[in-house]
C-alpha positions as CSV (number, residue, x, y, z in Angstrom):
1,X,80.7,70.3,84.5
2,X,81.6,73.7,83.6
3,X,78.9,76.5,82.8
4,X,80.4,78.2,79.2
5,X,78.4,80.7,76.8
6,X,77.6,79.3,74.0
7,X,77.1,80.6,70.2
8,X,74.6,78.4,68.6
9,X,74.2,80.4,65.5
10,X,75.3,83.7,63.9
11,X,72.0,85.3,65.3
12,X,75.1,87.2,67.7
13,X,72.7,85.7,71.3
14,X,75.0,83.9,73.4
15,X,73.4,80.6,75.4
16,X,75.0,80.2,78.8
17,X,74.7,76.2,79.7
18,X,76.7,73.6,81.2
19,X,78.9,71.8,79.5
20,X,80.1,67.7,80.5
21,X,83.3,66.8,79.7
22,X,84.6,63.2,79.6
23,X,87.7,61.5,79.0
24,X,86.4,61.8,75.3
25,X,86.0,65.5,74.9
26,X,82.8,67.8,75.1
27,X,79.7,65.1,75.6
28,X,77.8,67.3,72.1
29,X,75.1,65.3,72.9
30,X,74.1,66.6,76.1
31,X,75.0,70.1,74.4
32,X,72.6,69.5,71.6
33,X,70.0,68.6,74.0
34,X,70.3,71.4,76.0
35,X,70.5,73.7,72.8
36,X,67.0,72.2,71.9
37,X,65.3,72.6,75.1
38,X,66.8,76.3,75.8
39,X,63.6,77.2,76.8
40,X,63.6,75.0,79.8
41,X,64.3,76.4,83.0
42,X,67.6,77.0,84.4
43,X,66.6,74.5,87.6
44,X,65.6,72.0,84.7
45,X,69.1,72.6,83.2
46,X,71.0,72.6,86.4
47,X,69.3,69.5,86.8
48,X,69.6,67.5,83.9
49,X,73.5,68.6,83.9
50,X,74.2,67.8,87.8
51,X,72.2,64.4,87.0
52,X,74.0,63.4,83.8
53,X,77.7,64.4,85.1
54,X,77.1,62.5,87.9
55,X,76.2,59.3,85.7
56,X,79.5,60.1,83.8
57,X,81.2,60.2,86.9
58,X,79.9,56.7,88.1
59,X,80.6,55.2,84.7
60,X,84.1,56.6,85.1
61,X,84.8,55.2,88.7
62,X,83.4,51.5,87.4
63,X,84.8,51.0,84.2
64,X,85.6,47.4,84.9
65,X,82.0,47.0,85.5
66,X,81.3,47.3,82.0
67,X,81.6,45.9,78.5
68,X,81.3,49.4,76.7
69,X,81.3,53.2,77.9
């Protein structure tokens, strides 16, 4: 997880939120999400981000647990 600003739209504001990468790229769902609930807290982001990477992470370290990613 890496914390990047982000431009959503040419409005010129800049979002700063985490971003999860996999082995696939940028997860631009998570980055969605966050994009729609921007006015969340930052603990609620920092949350959700540290929760989520740590679920990638898991999936990562058990791949032969599973049929599909």
């Amino acid at each position: 997880m890496k914390w990047v600003h982000i431009k959503p739209d040419n409005s010129g504001t800049l979002d700063y939120l985490p971003v999860i990468y996999t082995e696939q790229g940028i997860l631009l769902s998570f980055l969605h999400y966050l994009l729609d609930n921007r006015d969340k807290s930052k603990s609620w982001t920092e949350h959700s981000a540290y929760a989520l990477s740590q679920l990638v992470s898991y999936n990562a370290a058990n791949k032969c647990c599973f049929d599909k990613p």
